[in-house]
C-alpha positions, 0 to 999 in steps of 0.5 A, a space after each residue: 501489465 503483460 510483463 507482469 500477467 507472461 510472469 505471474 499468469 492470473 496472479 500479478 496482485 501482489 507486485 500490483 499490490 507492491 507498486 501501489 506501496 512503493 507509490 504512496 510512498 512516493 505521494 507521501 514524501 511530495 507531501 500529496 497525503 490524499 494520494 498516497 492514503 489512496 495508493 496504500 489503501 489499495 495495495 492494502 486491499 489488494 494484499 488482503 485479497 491475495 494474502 488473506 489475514 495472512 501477517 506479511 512484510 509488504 503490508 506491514 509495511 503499507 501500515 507503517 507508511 499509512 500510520 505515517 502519513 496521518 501522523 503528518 496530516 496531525 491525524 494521530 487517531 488514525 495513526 495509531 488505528 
């Protein structure tokens, strides 16, 4: 984090925000969907507050990864939500 904070000064959120998707991810191919579901939500929030509603890549694609994951727990409401 003093890597990120020496780089970025007040505004490391968004790799924070990178590192928790890249993370759910991680979760979500060892098959622990609650972990991953948390780590997505939360690079989800963190990107809004960063971003705003701004359309962007990385939370694209922490809404694919997160559709996936209900789509695995047969959740497909949530998937598709």
């Amino acid at each position: 984090m003093a890597l990120l904070k020496e780089k970025h000064g007040d505004q490391p959120q968004i790799d924070v925000a990178f590192i928790l998707k890249s993370l759910g991810d991680a979760y979500r191919s060892l098959g622990r969907y609650q972990k991953s579901i948390k780590s997505l939500e939360a690079s989800l929030a963190i990107n809004k507050q960063v971003q705003g509603d701004q359309p962007n890549l990385l939370a694209a694609g922490a809404l694919c990864s997160l559709g996936n994951v209900y789509n695995e727990l047969n959740k497909h409401d949530r998937a598709i939500e």
